[in-house]
C-alpha positions as CSV (number, residue, x, y, z in Angstrom):
1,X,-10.4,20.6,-11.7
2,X,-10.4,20.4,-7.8
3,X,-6.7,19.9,-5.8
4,X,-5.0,17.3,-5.3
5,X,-5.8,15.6,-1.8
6,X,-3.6,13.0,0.2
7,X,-6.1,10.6,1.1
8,X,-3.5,8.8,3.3
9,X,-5.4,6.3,4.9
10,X,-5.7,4.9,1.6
11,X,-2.6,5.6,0.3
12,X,-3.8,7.2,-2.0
13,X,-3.5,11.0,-4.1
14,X,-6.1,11.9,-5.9
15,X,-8.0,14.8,-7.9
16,X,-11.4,15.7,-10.2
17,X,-11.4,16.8,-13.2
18,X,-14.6,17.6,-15.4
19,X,-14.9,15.4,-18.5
20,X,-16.6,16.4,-22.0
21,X,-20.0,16.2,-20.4
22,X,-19.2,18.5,-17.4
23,X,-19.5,15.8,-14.9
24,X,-16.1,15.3,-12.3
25,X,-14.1,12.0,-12.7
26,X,-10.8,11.5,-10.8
27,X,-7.5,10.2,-11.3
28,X,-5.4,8.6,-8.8
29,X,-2.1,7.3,-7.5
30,X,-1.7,4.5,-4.6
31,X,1.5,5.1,-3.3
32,X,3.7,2.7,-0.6
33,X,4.8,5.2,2.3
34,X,8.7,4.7,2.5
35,X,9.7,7.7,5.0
36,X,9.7,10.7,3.3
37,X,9.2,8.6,0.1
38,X,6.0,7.9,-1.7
39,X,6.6,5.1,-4.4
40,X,3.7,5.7,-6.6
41,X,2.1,2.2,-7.4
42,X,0.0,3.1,-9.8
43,X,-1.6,5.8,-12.1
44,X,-5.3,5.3,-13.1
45,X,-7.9,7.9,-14.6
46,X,-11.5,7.1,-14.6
47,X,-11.8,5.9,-18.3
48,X,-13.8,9.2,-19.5
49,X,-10.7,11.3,-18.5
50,X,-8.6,9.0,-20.9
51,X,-6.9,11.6,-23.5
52,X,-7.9,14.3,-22.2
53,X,-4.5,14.9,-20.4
54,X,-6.2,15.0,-17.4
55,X,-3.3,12.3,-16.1
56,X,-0.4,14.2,-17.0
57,X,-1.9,18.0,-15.2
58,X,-2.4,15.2,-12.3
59,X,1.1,14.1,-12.2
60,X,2.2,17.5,-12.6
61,X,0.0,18.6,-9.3
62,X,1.6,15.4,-7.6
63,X,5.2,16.6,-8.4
64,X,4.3,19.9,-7.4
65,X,2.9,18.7,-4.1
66,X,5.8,16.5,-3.2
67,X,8.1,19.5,-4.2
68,X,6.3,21.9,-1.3
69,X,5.8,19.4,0.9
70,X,9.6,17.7,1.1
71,X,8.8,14.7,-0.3
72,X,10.3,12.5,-2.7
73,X,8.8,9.9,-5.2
74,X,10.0,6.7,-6.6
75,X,7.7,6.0,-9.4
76,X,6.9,2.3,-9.7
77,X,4.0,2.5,-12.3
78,X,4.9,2.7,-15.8
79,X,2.9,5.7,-16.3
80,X,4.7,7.5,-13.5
81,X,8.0,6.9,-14.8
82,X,7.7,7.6,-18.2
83,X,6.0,11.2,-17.0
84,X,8.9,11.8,-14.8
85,X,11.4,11.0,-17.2
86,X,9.7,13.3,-19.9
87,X,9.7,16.4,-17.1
88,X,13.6,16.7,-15.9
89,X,12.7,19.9,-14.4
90,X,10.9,17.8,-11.8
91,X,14.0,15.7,-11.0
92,X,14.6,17.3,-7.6
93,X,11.5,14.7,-6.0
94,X,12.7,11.7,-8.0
95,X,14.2,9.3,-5.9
């Protein structure tokens, strides 16, 4: 697993993580920029990641980040939501 990055010109969070064979894949968020809010658009993990929970460590990092960094998110995706709704004890960076 590498850390998550803020690829802001793209709007974008992302990290790697290995898959089964050893080889990195990443999964991503786009995000709208909203102040100090980051609505995340949408959740997507290279297709070898899928099940792996490789997504939800990701969101986890992304809370995390927002958390030390004074930010807030609005999820938007489906994914996002229902991850954020599942973890109250991130509720402090839900907008």
């Amino acid at each position: 697993m590498t850390d998550l990055r803020d690829v802001q010109s793209e709007q974008r969070f992302e990290q790697g993580f290995a898959d089964a064979d050893g080889e990195m894949r990443r999964v991503w968020a786009d995000y709208a920029v909203q102040g100090d809010t980051r609505a995340i658009l949408h959740v997507e993990a290279d297709p070898a990641l899928r099940g792996s929970g490789a997504s939800g460590q990701f969101m986890q990092a992304l809370a995390e980040h927002a958390r030390a960094e004074g930010l807030k998110l609005q999820p938007v995706c489906g994914y996002a939501v229902a991850w954020l709704k599942r973890h109250r004890d991130y509720h402090d960076v839900v907008v």
